[in-house]
C-alpha positions in Angstrom: 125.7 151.7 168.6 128.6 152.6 170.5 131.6 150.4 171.6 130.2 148.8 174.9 126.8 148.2 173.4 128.2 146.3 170.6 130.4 144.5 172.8 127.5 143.9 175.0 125.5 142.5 171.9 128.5 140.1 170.6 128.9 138.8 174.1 125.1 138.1 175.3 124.2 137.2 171.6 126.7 134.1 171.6 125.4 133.6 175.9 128.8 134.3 176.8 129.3 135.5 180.3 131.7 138.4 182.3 133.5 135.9 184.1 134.2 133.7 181.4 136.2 136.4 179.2 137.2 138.6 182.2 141.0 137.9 183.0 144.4 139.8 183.8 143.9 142.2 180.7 140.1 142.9 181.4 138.9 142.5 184.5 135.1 142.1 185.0 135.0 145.6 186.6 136.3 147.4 183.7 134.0 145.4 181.2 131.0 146.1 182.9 132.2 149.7 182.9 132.7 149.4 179.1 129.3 147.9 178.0 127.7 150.4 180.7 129.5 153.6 178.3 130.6 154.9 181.3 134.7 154.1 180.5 136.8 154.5 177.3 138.4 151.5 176.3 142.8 151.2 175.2 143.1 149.5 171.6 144.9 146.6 173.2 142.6 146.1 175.6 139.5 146.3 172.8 141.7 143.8 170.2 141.9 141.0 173.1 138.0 141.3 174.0 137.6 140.7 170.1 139.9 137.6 170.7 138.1 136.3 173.6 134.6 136.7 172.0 136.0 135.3 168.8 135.1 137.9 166.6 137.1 139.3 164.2 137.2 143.5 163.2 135.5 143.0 160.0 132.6 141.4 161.7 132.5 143.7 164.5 132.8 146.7 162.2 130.5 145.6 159.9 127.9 144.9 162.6 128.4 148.5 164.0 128.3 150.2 160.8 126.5 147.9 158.2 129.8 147.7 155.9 132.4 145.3 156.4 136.5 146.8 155.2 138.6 144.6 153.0 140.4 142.8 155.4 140.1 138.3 155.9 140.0 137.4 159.7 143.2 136.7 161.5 143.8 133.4 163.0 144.5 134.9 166.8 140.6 135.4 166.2 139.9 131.8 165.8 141.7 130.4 168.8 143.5 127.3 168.8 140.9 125.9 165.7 143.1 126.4 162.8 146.0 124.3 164.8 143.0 121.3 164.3 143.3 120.8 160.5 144.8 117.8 158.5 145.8 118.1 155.3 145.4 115.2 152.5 149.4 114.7 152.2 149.8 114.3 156.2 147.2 111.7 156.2 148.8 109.5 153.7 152.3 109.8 155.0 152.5 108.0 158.5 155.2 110.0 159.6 154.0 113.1 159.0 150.6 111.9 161.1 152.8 110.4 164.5 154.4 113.5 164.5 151.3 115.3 164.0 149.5 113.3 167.1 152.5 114.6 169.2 151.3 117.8 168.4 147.5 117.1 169.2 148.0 115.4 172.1 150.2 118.4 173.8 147.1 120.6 172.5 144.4 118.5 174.5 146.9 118.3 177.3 147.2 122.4 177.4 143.8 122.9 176.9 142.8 121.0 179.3 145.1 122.8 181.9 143.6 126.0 180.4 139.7 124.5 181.2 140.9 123.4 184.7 143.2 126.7 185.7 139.7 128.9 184.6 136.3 127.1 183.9 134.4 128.7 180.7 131.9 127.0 178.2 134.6 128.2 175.3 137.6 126.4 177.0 135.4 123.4 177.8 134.4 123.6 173.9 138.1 123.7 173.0 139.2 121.0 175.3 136.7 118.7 173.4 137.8 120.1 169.9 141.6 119.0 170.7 140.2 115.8 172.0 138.4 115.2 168.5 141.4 116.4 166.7 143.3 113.8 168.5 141.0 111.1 168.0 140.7 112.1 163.7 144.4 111.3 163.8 143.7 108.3 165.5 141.3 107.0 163.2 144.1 106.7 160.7 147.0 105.3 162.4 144.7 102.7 164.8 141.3 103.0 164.7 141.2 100.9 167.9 142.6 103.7 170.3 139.9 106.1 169.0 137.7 106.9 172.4 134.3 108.8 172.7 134.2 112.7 172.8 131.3 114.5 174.6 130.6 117.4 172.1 127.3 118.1 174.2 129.0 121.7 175.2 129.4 122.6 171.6 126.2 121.4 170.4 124.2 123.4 173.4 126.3 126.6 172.7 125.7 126.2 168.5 121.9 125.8 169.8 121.7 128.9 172.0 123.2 131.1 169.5 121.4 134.5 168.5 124.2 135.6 166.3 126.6 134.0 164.1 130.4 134.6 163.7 132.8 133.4 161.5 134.0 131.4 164.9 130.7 129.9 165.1 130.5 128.8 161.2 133.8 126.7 161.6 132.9 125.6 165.2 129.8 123.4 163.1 132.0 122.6 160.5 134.1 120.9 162.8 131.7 119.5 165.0 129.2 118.5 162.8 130.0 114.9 162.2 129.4 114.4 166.2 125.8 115.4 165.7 123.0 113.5 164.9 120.8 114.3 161.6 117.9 116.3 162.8 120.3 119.0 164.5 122.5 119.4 162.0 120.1 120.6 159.7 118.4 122.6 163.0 122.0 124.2 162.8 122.1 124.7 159.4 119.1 126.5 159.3 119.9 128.6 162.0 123.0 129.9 160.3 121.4 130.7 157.0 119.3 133.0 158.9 122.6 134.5 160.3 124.2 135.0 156.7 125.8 138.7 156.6 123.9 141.1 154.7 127.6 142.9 154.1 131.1 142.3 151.9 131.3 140.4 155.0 130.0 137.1 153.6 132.6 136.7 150.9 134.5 135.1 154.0 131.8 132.4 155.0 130.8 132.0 151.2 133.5 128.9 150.5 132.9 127.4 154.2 129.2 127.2 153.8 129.4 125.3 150.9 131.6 123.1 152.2 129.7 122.5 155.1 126.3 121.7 153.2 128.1 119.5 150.8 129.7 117.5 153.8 126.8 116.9 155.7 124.9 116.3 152.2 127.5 113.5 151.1 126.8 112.2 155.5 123.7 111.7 154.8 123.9 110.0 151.0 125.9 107.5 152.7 123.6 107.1 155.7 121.0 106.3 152.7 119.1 109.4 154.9 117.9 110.6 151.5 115.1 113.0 153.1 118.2 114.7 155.2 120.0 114.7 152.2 117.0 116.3 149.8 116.7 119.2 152.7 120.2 120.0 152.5 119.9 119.7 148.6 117.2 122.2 148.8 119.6 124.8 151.2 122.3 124.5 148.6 119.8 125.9 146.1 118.9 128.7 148.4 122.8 129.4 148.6 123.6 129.3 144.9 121.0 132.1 144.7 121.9 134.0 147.4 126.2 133.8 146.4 125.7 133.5 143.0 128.8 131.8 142.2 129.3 129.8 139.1 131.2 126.9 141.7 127.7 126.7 143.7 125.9 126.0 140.8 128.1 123.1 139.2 128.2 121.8 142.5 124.1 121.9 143.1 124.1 120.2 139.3 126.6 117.4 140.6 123.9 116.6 144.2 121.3 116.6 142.1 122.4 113.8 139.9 123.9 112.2 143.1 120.5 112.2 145.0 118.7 111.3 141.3 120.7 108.2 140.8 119.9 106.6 144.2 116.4 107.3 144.5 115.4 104.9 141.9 116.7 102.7 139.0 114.8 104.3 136.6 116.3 107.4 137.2 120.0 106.6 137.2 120.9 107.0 133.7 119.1 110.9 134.7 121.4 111.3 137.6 124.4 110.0 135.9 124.4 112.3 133.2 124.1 115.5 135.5 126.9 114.5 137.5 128.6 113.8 134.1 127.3 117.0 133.4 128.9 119.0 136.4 132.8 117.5 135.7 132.8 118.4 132.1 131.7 121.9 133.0 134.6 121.8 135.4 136.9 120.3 132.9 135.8 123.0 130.3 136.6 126.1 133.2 140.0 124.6 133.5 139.7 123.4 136.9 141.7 120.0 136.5 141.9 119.1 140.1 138.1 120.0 141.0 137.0 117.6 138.0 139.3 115.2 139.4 138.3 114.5 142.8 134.4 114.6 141.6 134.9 112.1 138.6 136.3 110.0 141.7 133.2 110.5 143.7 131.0 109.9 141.2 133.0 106.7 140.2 132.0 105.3 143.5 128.6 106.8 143.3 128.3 104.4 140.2 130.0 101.5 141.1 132.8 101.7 139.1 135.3 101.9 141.9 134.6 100.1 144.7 136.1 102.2 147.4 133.8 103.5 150.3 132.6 107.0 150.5 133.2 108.9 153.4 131.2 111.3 154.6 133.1 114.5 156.0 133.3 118.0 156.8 135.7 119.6 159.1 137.3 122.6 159.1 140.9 122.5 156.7 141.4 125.8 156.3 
């Protein structure tokens, strides 16, 4: 596969049209050219088409030639999605978070001038995701001012997709507490089908997880315990397919979590596995992990009080 087919395939796989990524630097002309072979393409010129299809060089080199190089994906790759993060210590210290809804409300602003100046389904998507961003800030500081976002345009291009990207992965993640229960796990099994076969997945191997334990811990506290058993069965399919000794703790700690709601009987069962996974945690030296699950599972049980709150959105 040369360079324009691969191009071609990135750009009709994800239903991305010419005129959406054609601009000053590529016109629509040249493009066509490229896909068509019949034109060499500059470096420059091939590095910003990667940018506006939001695919990095490891995943389009490991597409072409079935082995992904030891590089992790750049943020210029990811478009404005890794400016929409919160961290844990910005949402416990107001100031930090006013200032931090300055910042979110320019980024919806420019966005939006970006989605009026030249119409695409990406800057429409992006738009929305700076709306969100601005709303999750919200939440926190006035839960009052929070206002509905129309994720539709992100949930019909997740839908469409007929190839996956790293872009794509963290697009769900973020999006995915918008959605309603039967298309998140339409999503989700979508993307398993999309996993790279390549060194490549060593880059989605953390965010999957994080996504299937989010929207698991959605649905526990929905008490949507058949959503939740489905996702408890596609975290089993990843531990097998990463292999990682994190994947298996945490299946361990769902599996007492889903055990000890689904009937009295069985609680002292599902205590004792999520018991289970934090001592394992405690015993591989990973304080902080063992931490924050004791806490869960303290709420789980009753012991604190405090609500659980479902969430997954990208923080990375």
């Amino acid at each position: 596969m040369d360079t324009g087919q691969a191009l071609k395939a990135f750009r009709t796989a994800k239903h991305i049209k010419m005129t959406d990524i054609a601009d000053d630097a590529v016109s629509q002309s040249l493009l066509s050219r490229v896909e068509r072979g019949e034109t060499d393409i500059s470096l420059n010129r091939f590095n910003h088409l990667l940018q506006q299809l939001h695919v990095t060089p490891t995943e389009y080199f490991a597409a072409v030639n079935s082995a992904a190089p030891a590089a992790d994906p750049e943020d210029r790759y990811l478009g404005y999605f890794p400016q929409f993060s919160l961290d844990t210590e910005t949402v416990q210290n107001k100031t930090r978070l006013t200032a931090r809804l300055t910042v979110a409300q320019s980024l919806a602003a420019q966005t939006k001038a970006e989605y009026t100046n030249h119409p695409s389904q990406w800057r429409l998507i992006t738009w929305r995701a700076a709306e969100l961003f601005v709303n999750r800030i919200t939440a926190h500081l006035d839960p009052t001012q929070v206002v509905p976002v129309d994720s539709t345009p992100a949930q019909s291009y997740l839908l469409n997709l007929e190839h996956w990207s790293l872009m794509d992965v963290i697009l769900f993640s973020y999006f995915a507490d918008q959605l309603t229960p039967t298309i998140k796990l339409r999503l989700l099994q979508s993307l398993l089908h999309h996993i790279p076969n390549t060194g490549l997945v060593q880059s989605w191997a953390s965010l999957l997880t994080d996504i299937v334990f989010g929207l698991f811990q959605q649905f526990m506290v929905a008490s949507q315990l058949v959503h939740a058993q489905i996702t408890l069965t596609i975290m089993g399919q990843l531990e097998k397919r990463f292999n990682q000794t994190d994947d298996a703790i945490l299946l361990l700690f769902m599996q007492g979590w889903l055990t000890y709601v689904q009937a009295k009987i069985n609680q002292p069962a599902g205590k004792l596995q999520m018991d289970d996974a934090i001592s394992i945690l405690s015993i591989l030296n990973y304080p902080q992990t063992a931490k924050k699950y004791r806490q869960l599972a303290d709420r789980i049980t009753g012991i604190d009080s405090t609500p659980i709150v479902g969430d997954i959105t990208f923080n990375h």
